[in-house]
N, CA, C and O atoms as a Tinker XYZ file with bonds, in Angstrom:
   356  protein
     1  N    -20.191000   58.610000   24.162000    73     2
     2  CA   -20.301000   57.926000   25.427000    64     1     3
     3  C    -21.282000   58.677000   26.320000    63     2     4     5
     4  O    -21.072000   59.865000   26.562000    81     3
     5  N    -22.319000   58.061000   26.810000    73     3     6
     6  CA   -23.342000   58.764000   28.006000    64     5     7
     7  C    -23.098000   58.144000   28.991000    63     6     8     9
     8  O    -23.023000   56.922000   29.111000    81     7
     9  N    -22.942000   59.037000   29.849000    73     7    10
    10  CA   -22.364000   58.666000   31.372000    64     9    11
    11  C    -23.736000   59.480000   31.681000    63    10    12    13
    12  O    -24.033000   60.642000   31.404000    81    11
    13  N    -24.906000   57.860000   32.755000    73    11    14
    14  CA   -25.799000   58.305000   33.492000    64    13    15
    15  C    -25.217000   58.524000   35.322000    63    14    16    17
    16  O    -24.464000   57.769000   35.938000    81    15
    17  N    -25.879000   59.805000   35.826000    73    15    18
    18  CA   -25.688000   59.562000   37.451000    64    17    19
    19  C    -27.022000   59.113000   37.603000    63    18    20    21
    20  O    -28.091000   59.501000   37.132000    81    19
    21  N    -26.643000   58.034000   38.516000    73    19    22
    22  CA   -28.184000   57.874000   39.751000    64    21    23
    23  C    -27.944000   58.278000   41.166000    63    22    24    25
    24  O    -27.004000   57.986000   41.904000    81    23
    25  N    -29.412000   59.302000   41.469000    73    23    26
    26  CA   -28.988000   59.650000   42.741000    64    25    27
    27  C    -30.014000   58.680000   43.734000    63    26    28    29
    28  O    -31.210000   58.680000   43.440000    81    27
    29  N    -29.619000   57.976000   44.736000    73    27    30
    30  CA   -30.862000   57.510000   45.519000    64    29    31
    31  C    -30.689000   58.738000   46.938000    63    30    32    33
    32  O    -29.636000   59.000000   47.519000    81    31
    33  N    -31.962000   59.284000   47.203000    73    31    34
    34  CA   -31.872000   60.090000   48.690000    64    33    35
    35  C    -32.653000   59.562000   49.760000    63    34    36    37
    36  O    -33.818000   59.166000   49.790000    81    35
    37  N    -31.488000   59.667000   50.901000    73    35    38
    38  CA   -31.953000   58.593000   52.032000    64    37    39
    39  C    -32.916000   59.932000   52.767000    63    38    40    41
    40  O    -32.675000   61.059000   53.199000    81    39
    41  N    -34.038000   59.107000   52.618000    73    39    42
    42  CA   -35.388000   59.788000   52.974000    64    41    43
    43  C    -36.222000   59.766000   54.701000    63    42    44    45
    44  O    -37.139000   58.948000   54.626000    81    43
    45  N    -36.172000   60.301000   55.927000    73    43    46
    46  CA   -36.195000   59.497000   56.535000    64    45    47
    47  C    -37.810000   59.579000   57.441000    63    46    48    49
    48  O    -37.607000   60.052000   58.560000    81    47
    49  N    -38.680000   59.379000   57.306000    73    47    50
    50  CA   -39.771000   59.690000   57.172000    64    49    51
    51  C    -40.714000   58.771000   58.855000    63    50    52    53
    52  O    -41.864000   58.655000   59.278000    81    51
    53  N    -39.553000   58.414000   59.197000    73    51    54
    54  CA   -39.894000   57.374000   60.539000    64    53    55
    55  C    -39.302000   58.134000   62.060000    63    54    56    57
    56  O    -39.228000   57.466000   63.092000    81    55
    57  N    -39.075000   58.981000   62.033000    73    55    58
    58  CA   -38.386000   59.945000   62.819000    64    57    59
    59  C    -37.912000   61.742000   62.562000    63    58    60    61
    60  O    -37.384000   62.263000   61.580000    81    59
    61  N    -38.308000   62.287000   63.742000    73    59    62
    62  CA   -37.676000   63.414000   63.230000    64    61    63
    63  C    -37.201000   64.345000   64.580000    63    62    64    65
    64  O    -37.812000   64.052000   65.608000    81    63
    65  N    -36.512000   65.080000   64.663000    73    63    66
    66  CA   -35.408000   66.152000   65.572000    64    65    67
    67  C    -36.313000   66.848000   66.685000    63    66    68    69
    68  O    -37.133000   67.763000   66.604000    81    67
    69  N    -35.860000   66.075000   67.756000    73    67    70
    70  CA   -36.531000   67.098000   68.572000    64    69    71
    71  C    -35.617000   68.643000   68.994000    63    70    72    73
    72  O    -35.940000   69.075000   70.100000    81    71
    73  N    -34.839000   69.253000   68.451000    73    71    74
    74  CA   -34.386000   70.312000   68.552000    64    73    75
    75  C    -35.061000   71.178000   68.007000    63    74    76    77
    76  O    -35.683000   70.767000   67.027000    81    75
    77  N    -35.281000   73.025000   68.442000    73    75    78
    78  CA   -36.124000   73.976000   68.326000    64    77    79
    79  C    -36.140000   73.807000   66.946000    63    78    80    81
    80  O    -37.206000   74.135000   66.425000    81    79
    81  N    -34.988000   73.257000   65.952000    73    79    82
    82  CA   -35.307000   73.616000   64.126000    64    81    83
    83  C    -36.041000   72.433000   63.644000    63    82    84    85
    84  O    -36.155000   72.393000   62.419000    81    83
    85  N    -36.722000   71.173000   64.497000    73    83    86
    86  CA   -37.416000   70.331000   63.882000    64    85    87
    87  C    -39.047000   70.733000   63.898000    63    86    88    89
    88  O    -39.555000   71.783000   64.293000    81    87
    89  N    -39.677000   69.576000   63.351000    73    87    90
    90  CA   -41.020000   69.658000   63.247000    64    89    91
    91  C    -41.679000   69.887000   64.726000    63    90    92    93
    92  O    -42.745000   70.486000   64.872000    81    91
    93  N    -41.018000   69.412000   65.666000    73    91    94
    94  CA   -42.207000   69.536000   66.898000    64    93    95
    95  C    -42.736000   70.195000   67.371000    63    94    96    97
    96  O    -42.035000   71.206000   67.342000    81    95
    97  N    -43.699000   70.435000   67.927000    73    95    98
    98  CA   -44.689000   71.666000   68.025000    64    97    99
    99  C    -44.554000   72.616000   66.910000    63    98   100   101
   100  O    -44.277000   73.815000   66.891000    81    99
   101  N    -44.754000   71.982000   66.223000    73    99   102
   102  CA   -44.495000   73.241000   64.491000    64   101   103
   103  C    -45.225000   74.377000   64.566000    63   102   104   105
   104  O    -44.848000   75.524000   64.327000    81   103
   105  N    -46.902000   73.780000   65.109000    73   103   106
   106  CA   -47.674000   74.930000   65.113000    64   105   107
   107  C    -48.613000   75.556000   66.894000    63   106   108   109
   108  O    -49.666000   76.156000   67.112000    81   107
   109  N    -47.524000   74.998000   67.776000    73   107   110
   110  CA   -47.572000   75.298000   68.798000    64   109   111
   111  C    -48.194000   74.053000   69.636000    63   110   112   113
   112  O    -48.165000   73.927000   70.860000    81   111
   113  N    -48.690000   73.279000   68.815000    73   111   114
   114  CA   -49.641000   71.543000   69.199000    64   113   115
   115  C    -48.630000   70.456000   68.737000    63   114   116   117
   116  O    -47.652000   70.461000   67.989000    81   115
   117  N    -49.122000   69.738000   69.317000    73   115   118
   118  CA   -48.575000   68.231000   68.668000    64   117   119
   119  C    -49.276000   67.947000   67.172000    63   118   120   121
   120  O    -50.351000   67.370000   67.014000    81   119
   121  N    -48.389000   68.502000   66.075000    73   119   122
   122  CA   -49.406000   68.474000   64.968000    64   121   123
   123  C    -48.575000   67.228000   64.320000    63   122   124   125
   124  O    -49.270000   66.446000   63.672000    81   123
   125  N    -47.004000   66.901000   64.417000    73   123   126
   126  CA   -47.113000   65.884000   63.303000    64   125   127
   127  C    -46.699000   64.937000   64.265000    63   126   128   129
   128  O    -46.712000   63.809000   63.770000    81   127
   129  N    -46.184000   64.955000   65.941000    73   127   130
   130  CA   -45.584000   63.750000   66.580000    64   129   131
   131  C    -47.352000   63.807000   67.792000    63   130   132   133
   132  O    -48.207000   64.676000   67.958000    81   131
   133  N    -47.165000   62.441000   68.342000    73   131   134
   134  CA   -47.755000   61.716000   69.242000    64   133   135
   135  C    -48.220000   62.681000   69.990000    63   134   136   137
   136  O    -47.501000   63.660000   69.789000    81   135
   137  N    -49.377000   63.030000   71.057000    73   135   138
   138  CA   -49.438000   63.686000   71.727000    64   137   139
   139  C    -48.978000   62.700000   73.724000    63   138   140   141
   140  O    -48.878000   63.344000   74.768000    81   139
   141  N    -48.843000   61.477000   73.644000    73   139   142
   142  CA   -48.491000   60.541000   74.289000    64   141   143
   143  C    -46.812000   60.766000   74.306000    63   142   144   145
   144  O    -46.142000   60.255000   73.409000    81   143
   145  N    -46.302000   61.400000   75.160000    73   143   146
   146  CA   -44.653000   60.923000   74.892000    64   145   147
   147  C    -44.181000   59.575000   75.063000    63   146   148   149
   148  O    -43.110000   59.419000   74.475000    81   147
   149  N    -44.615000   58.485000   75.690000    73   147   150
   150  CA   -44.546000   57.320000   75.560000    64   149   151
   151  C    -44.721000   56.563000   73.858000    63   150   152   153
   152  O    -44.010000   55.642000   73.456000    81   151
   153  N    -45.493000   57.021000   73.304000    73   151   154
   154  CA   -45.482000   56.608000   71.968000    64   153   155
   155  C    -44.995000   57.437000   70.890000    63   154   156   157
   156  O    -44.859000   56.940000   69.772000    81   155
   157  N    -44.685000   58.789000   71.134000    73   155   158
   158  CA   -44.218000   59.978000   70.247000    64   157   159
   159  C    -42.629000   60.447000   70.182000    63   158   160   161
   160  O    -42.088000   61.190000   69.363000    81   159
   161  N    -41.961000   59.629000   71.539000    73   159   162
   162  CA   -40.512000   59.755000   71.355000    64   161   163
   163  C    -39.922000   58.675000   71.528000    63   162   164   165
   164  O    -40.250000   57.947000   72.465000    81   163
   165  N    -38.638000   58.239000   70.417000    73   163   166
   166  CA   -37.950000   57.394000   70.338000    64   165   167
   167  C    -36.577000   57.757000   71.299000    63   166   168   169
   168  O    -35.851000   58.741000   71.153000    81   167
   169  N    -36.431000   56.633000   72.362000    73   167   170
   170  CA   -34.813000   56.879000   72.895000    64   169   171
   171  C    -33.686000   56.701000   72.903000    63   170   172   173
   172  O    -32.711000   57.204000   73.462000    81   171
   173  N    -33.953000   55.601000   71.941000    73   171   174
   174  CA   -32.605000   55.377000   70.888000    64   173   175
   175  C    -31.943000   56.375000   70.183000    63   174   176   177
   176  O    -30.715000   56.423000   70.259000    81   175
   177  N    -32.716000   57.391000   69.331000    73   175   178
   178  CA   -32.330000   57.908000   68.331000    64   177   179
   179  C    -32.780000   59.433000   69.225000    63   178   180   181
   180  O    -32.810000   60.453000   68.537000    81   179
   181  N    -32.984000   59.510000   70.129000    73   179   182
   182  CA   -33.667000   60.947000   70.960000    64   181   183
   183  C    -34.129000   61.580000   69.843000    63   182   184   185
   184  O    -33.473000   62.523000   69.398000    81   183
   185  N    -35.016000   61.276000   69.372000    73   183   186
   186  CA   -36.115000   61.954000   68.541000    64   185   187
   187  C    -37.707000   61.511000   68.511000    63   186   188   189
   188  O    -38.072000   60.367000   68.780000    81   187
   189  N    -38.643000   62.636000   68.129000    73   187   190
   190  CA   -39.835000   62.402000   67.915000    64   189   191
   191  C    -40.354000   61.508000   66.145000    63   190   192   193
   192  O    -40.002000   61.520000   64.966000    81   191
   193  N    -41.580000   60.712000   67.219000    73   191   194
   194  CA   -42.031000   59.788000   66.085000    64   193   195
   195  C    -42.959000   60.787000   65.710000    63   194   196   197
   196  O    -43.399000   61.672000   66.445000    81   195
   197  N    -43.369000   60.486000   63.899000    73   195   198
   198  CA   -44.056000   60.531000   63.542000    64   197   199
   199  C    -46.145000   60.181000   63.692000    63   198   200   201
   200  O    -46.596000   59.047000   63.530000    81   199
   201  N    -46.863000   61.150000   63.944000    73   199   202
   202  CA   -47.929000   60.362000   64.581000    64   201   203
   203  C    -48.601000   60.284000   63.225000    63   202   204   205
   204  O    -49.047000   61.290000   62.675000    81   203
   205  N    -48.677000   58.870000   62.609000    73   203   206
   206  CA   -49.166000   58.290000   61.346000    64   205   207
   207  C    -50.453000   58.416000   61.130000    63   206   208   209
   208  O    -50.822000   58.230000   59.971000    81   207
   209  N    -51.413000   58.738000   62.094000    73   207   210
   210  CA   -52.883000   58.651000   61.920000    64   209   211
   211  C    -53.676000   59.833000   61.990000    63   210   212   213
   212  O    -54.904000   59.885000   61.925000    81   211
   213  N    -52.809000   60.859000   62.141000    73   211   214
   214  CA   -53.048000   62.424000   61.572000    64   213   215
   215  C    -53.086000   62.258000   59.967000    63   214   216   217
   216  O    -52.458000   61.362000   59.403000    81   215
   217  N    -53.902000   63.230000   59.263000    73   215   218
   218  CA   -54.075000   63.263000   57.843000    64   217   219
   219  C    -52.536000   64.332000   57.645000    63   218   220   221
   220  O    -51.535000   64.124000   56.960000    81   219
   221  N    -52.792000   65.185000   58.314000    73   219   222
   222  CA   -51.623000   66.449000   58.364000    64   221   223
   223  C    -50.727000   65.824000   58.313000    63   222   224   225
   224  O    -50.139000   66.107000   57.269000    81   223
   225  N    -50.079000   64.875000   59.000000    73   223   226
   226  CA   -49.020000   64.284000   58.907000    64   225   227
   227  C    -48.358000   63.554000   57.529000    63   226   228   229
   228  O    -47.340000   63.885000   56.921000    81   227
   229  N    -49.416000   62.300000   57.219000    73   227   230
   230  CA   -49.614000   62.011000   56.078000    64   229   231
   231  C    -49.455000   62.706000   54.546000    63   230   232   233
   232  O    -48.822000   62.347000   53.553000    81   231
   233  N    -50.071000   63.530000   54.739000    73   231   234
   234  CA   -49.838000   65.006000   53.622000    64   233   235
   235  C    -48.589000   65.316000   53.595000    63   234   236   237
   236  O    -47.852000   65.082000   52.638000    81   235
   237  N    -48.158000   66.019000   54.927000    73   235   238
   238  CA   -46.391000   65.885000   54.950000    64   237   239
   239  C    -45.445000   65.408000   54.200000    63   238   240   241
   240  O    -44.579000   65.866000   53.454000    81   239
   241  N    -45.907000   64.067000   54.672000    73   239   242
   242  CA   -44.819000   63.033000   54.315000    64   241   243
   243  C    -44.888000   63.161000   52.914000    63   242   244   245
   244  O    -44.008000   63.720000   52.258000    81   243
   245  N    -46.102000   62.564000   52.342000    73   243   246
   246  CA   -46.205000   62.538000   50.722000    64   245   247
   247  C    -46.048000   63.259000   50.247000    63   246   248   249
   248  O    -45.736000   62.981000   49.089000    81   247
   249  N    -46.088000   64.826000   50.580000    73   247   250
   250  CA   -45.341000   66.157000   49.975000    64   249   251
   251  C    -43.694000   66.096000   49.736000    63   250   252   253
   252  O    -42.979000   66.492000   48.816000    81   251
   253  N    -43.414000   65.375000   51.064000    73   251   254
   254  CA   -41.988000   65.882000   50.970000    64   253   255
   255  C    -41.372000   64.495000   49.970000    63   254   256   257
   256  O    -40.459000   64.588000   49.150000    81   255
   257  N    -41.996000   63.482000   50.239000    73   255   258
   258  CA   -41.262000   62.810000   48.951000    64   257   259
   259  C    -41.752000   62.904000   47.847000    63   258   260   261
   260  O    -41.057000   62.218000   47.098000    81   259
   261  N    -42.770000   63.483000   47.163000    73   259   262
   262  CA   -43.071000   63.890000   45.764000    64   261   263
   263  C    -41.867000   65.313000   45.654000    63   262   264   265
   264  O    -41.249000   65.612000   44.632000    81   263
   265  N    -41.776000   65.992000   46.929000    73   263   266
   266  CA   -41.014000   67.195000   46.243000    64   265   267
   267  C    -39.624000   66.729000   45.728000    63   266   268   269
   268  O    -39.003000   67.161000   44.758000    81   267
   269  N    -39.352000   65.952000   46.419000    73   267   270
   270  CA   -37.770000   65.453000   46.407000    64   269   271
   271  C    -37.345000   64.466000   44.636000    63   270   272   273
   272  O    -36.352000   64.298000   43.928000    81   271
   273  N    -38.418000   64.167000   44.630000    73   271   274
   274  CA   -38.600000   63.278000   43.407000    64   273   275
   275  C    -38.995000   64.455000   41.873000    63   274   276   277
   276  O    -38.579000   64.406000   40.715000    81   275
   277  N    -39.845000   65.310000   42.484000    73   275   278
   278  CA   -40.113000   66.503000   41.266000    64   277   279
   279  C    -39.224000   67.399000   41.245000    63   278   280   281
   280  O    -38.946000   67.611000   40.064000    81   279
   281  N    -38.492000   68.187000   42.075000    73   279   282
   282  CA   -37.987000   69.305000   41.968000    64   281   283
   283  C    -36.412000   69.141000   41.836000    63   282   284   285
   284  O    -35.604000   69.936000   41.356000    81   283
   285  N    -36.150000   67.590000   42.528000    73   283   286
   286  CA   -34.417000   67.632000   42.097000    64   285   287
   287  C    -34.419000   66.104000   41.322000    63   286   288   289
   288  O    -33.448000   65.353000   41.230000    81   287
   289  N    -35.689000   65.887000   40.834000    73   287   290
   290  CA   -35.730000   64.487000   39.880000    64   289   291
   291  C    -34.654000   63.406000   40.277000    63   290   292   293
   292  O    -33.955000   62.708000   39.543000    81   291
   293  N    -34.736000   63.483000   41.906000    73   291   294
   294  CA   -33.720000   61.876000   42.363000    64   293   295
   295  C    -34.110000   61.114000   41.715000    63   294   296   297
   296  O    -35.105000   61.403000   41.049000    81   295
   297  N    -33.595000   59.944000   41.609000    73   295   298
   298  CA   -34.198000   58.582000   40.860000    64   297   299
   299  C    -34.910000   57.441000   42.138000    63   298   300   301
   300  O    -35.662000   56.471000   42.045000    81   299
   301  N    -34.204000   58.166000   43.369000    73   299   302
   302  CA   -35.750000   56.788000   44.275000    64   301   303
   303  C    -34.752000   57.586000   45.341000    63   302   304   305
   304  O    -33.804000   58.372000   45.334000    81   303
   305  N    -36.170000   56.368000   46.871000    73   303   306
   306  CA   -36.055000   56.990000   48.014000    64   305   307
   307  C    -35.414000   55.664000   48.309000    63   306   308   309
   308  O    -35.670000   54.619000   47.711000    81   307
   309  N    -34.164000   55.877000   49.738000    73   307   310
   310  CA   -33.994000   54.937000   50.568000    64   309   311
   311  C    -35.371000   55.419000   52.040000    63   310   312   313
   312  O    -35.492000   56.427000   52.737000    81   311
   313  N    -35.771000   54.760000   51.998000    73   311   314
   314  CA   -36.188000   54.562000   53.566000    64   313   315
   315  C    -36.091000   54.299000   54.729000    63   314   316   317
   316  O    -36.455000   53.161000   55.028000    81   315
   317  N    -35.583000   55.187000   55.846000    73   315   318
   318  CA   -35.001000   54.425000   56.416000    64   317   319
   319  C    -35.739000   54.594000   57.682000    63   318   320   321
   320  O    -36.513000   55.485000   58.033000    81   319
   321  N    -35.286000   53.443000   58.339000    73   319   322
   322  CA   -36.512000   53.208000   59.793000    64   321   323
   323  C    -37.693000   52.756000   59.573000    63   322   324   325
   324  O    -38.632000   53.063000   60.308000    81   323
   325  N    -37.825000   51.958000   58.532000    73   323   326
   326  CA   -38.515000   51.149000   58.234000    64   325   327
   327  C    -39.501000   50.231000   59.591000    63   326   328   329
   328  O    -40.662000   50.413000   59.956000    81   327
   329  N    -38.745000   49.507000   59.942000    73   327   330
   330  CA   -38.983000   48.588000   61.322000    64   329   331
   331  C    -39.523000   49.652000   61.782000    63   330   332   333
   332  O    -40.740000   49.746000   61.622000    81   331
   333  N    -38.955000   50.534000   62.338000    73   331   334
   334  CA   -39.489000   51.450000   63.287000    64   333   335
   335  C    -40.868000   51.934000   63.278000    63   334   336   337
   336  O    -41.401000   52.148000   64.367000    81   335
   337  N    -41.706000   52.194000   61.881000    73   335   338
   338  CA   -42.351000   52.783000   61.687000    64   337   339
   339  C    -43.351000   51.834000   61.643000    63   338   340   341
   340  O    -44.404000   52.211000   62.157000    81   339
   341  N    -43.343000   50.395000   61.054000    73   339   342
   342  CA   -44.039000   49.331000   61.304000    64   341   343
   343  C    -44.261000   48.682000   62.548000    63   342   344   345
   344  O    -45.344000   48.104000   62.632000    81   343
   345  N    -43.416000   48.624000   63.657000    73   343   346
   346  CA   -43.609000   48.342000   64.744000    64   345   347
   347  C    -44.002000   49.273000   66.094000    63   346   348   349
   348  O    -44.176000   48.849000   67.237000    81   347
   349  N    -44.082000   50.516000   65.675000    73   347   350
   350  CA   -44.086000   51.775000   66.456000    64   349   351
   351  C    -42.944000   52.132000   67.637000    63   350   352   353
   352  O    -42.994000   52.708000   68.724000    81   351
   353  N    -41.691000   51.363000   66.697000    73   351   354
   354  CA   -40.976000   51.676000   67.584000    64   353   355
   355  C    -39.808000   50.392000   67.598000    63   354   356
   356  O    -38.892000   50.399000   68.420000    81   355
């Protein structure tokens, strides 16, 4: 008998923590959120958006879901904040 697990990991790539342990001001600049706080923070979720039209950012992202997929071989991403990220908000 083979008993497969599937893992899906909810990935969330449309938001992230504005507390001192998140990305913001990572490198002392607005390197991966908005430099606009009108378009760079969400107030629903009191967190910083992602600013999509940085390459740095971009790189990010696709790093962190190739790592997640290579190094603990999940079987897929949930995405979540989808809307969010398509509508800027």
């Amino acid at each position: 008998m083979c008993i497969s697990l599937r893992v899906i990991l909810d990935w969330v790539p449309s938001h992230f923590p504005s507390d001192e342990y998140g990305l913001c001001y990572f490198d002392g600049t607005h390197l991966f959120e908005h430099e606009d706080y009108k378009k760079g923070f969400h107030p629903d979720w009191n967190s910083y958006i992602y600013n999509y039209g940085r390459r740095e950012t971009m790189n990010f992202l696709i790093s962190s879901a190739l790592f997640w997929l290579d190094k603990y071989h999940v079987d897929g991403l949930r995405v979540d904040g989808v809307a969010s990220m398509v509508n800027g908000q």
